[in-house]
PATORFI-776614 format. One line per 2 residues: number of its first residue (from 1); for each residue x, y, z of N, C-alpha, C. Coordinates in steps of 0.1 Angstrom, whole numbers, padded with zeros to 4 digits. Each point is the difference from the previous one (the first is absolute). Example, Ala and Ser with C-alpha at 12.3 -4.5 7.8 and 13.67 -1.06 7.14 Angstrom:
# PATORFI-776614
1	0132,-0057,0078,-0009,0012,0000,0009,0012,0000 ~ -0004,0011,-0007,0009,0011,0000,-0008,0011,0008;
END
This chain:
# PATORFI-776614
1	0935,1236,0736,0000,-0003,0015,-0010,0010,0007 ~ -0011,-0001,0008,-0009,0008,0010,0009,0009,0004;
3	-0005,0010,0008,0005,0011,0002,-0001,-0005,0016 ~ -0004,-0006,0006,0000,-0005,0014,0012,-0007,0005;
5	0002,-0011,-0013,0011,-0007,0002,0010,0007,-0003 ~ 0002,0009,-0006,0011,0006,-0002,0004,0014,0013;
7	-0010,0005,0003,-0002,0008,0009,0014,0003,0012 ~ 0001,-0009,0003,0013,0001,0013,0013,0000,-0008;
9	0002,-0003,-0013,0013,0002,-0005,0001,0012,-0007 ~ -0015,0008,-0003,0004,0015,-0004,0003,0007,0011;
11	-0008,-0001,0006,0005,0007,0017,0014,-0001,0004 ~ 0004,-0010,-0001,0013,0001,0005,0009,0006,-0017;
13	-0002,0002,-0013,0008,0000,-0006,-0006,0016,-0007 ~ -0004,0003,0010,-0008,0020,-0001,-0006,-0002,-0012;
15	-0011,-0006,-0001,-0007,-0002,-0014,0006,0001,-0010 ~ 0012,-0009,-0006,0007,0000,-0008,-0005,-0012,-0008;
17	-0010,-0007,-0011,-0005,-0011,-0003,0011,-0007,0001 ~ 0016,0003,-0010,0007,-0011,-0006,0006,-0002,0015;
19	0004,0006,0004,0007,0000,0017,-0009,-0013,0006 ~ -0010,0002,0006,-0011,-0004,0003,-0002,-0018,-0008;
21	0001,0000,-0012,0004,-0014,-0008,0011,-0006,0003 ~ 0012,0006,0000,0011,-0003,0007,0003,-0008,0012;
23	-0011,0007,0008,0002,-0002,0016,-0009,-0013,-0001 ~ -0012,-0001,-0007,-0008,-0012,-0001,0007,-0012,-0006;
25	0005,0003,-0006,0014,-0014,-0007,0009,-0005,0008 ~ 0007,0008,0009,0005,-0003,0011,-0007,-0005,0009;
27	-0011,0004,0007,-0005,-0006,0008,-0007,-0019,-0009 ~ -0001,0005,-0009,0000,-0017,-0006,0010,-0008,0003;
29	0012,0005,-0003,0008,-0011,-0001,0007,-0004,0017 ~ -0005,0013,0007,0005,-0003,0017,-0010,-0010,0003;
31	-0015,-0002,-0002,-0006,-0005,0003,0002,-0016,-0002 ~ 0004,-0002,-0015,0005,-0014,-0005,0011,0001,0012;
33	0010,0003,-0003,0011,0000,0014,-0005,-0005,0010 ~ -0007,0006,0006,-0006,-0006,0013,-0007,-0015,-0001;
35	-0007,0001,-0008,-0008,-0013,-0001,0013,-0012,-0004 ~ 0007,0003,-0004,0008,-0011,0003,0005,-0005,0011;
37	0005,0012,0006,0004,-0005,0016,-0010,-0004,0005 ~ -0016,0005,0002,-0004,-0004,0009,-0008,-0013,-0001;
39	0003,-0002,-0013,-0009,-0011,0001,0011,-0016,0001 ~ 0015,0005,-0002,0006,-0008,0008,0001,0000,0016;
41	-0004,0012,0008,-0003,0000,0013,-0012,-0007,0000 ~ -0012,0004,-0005,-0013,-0009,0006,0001,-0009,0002;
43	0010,-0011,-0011,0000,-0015,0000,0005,-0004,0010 ~ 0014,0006,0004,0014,-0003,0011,-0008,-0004,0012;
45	-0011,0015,0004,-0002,0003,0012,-0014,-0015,0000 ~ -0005,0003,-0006,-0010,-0009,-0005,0002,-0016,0005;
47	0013,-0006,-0010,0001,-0013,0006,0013,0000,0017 ~ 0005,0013,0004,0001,-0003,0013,-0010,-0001,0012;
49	-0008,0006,-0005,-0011,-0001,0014,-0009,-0013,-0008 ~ -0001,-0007,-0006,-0004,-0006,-0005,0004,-0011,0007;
51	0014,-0004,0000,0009,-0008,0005,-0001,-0004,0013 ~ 0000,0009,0006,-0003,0000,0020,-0014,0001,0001;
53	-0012,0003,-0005,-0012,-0003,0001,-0004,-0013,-0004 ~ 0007,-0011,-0006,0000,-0011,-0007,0007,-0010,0014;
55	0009,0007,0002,0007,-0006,0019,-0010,0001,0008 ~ -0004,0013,0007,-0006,0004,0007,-0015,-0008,0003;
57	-0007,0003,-0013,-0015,-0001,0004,-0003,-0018,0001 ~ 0007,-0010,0000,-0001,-0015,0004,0001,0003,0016;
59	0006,0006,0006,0006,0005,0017,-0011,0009,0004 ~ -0010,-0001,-0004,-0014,0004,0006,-0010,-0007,0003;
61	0003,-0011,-0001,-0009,-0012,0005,-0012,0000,-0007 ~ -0012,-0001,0004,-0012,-0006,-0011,-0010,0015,0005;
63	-0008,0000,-0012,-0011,0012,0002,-0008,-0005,0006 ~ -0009,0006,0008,-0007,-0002,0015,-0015,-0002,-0008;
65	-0003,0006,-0011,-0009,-0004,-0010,-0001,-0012,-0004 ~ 0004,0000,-0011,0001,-0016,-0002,0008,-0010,0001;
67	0008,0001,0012,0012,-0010,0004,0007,-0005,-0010 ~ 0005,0010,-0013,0006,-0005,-0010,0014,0006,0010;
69	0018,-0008,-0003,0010,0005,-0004,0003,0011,-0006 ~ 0005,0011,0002,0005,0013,-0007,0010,-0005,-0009;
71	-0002,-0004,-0011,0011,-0002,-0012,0012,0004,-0001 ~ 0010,0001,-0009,0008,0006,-0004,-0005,0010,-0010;
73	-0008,-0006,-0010,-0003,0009,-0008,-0013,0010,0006 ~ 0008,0009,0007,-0009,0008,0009,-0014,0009,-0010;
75	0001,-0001,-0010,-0014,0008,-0011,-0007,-0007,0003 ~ -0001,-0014,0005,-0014,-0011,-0002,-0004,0005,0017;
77	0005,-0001,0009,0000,0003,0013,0008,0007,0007 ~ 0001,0015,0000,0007,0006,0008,-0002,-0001,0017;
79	0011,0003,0009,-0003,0002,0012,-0001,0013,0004 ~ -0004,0004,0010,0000,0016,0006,0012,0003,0008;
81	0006,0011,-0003,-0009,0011,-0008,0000,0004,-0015 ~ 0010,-0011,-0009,-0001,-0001,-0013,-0017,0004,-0005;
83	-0010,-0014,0004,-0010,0000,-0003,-0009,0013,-0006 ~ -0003,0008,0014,-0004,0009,-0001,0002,0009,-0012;
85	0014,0006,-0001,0006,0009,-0008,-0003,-0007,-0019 ~ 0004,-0013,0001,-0003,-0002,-0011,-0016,-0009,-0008;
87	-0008,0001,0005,-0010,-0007,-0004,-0006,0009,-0008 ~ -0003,0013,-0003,0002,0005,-0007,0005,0002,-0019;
89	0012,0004,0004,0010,-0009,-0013,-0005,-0011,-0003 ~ 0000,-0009,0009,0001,-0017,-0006,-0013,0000,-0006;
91	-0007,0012,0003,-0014,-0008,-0010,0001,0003,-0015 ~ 0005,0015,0004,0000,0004,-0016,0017,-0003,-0009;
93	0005,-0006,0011,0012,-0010,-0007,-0007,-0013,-0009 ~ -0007,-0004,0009,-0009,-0019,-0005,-0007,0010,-0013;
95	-0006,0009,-0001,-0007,0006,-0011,0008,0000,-0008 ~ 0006,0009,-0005,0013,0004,-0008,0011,-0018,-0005;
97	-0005,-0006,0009,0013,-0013,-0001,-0009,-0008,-0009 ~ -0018,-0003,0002,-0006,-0006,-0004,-0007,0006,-0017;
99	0007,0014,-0001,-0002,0007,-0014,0009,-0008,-0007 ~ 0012,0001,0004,0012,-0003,-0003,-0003,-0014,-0005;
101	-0006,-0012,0010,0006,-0011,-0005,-0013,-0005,-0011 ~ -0010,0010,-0002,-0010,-0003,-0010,0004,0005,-0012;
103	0008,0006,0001,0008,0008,-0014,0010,-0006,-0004 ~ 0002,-0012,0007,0013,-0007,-0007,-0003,-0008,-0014;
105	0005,-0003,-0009,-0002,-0002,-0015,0005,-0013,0002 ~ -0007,-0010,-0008,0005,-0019,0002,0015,0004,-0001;
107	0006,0007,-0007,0016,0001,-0007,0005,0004,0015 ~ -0006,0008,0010,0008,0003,0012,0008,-0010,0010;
109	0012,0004,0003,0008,-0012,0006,-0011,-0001,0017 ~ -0004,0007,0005,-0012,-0006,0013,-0014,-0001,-0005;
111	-0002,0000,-0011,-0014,0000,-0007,-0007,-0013,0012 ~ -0011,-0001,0005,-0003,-0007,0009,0004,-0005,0011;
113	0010,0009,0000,0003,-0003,0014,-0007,0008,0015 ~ -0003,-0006,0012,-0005,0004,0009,0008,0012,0005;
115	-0006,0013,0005,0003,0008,0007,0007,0001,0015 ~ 0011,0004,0002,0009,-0006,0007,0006,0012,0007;
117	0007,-0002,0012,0004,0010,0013,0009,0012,-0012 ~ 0007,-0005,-0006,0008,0007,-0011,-0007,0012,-0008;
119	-0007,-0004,-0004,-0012,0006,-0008,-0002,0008,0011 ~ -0009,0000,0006,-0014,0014,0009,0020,0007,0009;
121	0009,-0008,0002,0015,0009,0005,0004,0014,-0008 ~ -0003,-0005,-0015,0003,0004,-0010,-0008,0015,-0008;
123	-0011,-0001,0007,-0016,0008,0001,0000,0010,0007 ~ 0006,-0001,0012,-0001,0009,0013,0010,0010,-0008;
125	-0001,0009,0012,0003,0017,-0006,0012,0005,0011 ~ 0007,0009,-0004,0012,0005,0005,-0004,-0001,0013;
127	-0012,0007,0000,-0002,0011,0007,-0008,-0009,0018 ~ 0002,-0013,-0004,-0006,-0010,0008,0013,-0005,0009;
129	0010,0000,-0005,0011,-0005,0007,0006,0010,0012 ~ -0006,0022,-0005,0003,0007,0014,-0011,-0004,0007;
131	-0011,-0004,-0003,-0006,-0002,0015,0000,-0009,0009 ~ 0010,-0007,-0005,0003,-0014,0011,0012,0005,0006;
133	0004,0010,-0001,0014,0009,0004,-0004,0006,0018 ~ 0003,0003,0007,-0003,0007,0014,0006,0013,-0005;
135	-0009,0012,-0001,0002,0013,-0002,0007,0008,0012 ~ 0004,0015,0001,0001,0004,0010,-0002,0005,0010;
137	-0014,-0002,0000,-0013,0003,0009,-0001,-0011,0008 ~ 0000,0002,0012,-0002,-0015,0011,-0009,-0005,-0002;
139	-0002,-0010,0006,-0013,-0006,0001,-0004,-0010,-0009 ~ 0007,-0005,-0009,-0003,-0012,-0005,0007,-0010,0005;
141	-0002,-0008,0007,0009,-0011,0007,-0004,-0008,-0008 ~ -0013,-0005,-0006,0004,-0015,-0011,0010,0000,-0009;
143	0003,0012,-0008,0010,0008,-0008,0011,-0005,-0001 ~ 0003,0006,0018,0016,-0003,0009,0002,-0014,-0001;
145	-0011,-0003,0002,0002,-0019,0005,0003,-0004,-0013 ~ -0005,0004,-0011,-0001,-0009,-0013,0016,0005,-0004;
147	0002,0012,-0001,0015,0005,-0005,0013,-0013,0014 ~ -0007,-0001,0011,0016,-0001,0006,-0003,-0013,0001;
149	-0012,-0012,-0001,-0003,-0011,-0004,0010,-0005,-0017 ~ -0004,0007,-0009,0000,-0003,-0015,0006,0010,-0003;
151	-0006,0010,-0006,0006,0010,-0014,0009,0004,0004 ~ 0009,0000,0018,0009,0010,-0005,0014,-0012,-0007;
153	-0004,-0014,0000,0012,-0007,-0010,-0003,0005,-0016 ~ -0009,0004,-0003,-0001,0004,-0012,0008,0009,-0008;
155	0007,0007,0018,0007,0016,-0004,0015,-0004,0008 ~ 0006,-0009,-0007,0011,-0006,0013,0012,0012,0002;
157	0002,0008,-0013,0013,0014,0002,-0011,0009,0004 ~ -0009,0004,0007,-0006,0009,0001,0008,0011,0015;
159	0002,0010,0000,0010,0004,0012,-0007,-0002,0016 ~ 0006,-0002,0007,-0010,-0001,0015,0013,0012,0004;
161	0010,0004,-0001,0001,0007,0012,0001,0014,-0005 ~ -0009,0005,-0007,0000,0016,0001,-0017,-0001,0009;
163	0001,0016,-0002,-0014,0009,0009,-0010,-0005,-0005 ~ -0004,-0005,-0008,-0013,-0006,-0010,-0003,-0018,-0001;
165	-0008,-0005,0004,-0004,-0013,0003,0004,-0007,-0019 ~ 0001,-0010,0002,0002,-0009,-0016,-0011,0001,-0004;
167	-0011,-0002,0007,-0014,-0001,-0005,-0001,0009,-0007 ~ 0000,0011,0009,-0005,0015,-0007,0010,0000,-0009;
169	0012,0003,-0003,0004,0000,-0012,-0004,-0005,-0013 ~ -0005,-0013,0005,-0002,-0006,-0015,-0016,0004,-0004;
171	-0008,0000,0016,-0012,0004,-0006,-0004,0015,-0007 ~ 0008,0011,0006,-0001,0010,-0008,0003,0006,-0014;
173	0016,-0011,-0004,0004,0000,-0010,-0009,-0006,-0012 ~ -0005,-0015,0006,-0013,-0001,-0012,-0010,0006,-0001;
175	-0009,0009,0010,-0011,0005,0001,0008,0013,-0011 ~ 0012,0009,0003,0008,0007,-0010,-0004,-0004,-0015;
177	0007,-0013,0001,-0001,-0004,-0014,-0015,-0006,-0010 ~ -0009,-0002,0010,-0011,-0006,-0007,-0007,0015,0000;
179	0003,0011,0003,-0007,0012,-0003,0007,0004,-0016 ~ 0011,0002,0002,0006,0000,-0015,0001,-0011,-0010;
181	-0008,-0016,0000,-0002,-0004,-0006,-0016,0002,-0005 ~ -0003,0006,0004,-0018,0003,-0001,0000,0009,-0008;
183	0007,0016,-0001,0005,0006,-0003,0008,-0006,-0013 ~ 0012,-0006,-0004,0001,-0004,-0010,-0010,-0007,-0012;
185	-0008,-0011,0011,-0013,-0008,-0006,-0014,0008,-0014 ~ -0002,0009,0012,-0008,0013,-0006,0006,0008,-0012;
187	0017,0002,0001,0005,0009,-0011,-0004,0014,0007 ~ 0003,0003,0010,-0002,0013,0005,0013,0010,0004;
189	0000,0006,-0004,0015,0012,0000,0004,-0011,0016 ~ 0017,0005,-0005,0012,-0003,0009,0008,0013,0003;
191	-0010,0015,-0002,0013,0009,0000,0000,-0001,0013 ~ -0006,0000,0013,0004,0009,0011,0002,-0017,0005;
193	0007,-0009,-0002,0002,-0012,0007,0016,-0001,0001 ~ 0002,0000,0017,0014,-0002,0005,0007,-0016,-0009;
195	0006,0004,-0015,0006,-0011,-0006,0010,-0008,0010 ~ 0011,0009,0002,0009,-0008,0010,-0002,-0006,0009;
197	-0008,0005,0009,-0009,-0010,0011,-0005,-0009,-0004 ~ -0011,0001,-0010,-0007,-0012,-0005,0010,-0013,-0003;
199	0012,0004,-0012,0006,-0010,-0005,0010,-0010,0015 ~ -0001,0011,0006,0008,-0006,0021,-0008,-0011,0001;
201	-0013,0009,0000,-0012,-0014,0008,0000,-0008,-0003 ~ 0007,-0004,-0013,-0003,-0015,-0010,0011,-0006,0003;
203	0009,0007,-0003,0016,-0010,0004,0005,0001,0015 ~ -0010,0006,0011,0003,-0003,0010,-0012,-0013,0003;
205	-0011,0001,0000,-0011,-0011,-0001,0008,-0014,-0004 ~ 0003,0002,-0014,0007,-0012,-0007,0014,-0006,0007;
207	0005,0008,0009,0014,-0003,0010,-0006,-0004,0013 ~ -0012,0000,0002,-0001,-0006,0013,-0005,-0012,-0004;
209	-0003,-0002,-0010,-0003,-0014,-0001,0008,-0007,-0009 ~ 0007,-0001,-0012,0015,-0003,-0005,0007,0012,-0007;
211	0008,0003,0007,0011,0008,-0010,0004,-0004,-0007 ~ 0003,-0009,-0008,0005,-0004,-0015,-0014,0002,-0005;
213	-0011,-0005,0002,-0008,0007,-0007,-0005,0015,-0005 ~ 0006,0005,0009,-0003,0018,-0001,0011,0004,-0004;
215	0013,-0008,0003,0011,0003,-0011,-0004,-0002,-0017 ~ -0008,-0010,-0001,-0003,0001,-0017,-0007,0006,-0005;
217	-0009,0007,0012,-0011,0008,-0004,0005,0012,-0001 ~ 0007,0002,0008,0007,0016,-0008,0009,-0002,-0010;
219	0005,-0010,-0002,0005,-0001,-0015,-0008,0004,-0013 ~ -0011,-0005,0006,-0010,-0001,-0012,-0010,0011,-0004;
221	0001,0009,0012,-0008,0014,0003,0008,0009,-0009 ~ -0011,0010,-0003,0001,0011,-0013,-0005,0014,0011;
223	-0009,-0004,0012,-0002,0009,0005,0004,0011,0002 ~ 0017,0002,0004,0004,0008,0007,0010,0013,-0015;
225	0001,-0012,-0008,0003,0005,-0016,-0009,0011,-0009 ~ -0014,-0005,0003,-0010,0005,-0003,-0006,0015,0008;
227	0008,-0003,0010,-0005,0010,0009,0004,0014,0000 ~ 0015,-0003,-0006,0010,0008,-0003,0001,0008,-0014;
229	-0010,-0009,-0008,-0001,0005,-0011,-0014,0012,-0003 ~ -0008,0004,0016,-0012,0007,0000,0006,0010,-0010;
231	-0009,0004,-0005,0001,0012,-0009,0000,0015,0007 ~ 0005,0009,-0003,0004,0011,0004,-0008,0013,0000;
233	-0010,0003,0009,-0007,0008,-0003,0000,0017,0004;
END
């Protein structure tokens, strides 16, 4: 192993190599940990705003461009302020989607099949779903309109009556969590990452949109197991 990549687990294990190996194994298996949950969150969060963007963007009437209807299947035609935010993504979704369906093998169950709202849905990135979120900084009113138009049914247990707006809750808890899935993605040390908070963000995210789903997901989480098992330095 490079001495680069190893670098932040001697430091914390006072240049002890085997210490230092230790701490790297663990941070392996927290990492797997995480990627389970989160990549049952990406999906959850994924096909709820998916859902109400699928309502939503037909109730935008026609593009002023080419007097087409705004679809349901909002990828082929988004309205604004969707548009904007995702044009973007959607190209290098249609890229990625059209690798995909050139690499399908005659034996593949879609082998020739046309590329479809599902597909380029399936493309997009965590990290695309906080920016359709209204942050805590004013001033985005397409945001506001789009969250209290659409997304906020996405988040139907989400709390309204503490000090903190629903929005911002959920939007900071993904922006939270697509930082430490980036962070898991790369394989980059987990020592100085607030576990218990992180593993909150998931099963409270996952509660605002179904709690029995976030009830199975912590059934099924090693996270907090794993966490406990840090090695002792």
């Amino acid at each position: 192993m490079s001495n680069p990549r190893l670098a932040s687990y001697l430091i914390e294990a006072g240049n002890d190599p085997e210490a230092a190996l230790a701490l790297y194994h663990w941070n392996l298996q927290l990492s797997a940990a995480f990627q389970e949950v989160l990549a049952v969150t990406e999906v959850v969060v994924r096909n709820a705003i998916d859902t109400e963007l699928r309502i939503w963007n037909p109730t935008r009437g026609r593009d002023h461009l080419t007097g087409r209807a705004y679809p349901p299947e909002w990828t082929d035609l988004p309205a604004a302020p969707v548009a904007g935010i995702v044009a973007g993504p959607l190209t290098q979704a249609r890229n990625y989607a059209k690798a995909a369906h050139s690499g399908r093998r005659p034996g593949h169950l879609r082998h020739g099949a046309p590329i479809c709202h599902d597909d380029l849905l399936a493309q997009l990135s965590f990290g695309v779903w906080r920016k359709l979120l209204p942050p805590t900084a004013p001033g985005k009113v397409g945001l506001q309109r789009l969250w209290g138009g659409a997304l906020h049914a996405a988040f139907p247990h989400a709390p309204t009556t503490g000090s903190v707006a629903p929005e911002v809750l959920v939007h900071d808890r993904i922006e939270r969590l697509h930082g430490l899935r980036n962070r898991v993605a790369h394989m980059e040390p987990l020592l100085a990452v607030n576990v218990p908070a992180r593993i909150s963000d998931v099963f409270s995210l996952l509660g605002y949109i179904s709690p029995p789903t976030r009830d199975w997901c912590a059934g099924l989480s090693r996270v907090t197991e794993i966490n406990k098992a840090r090695p002792s330095i």
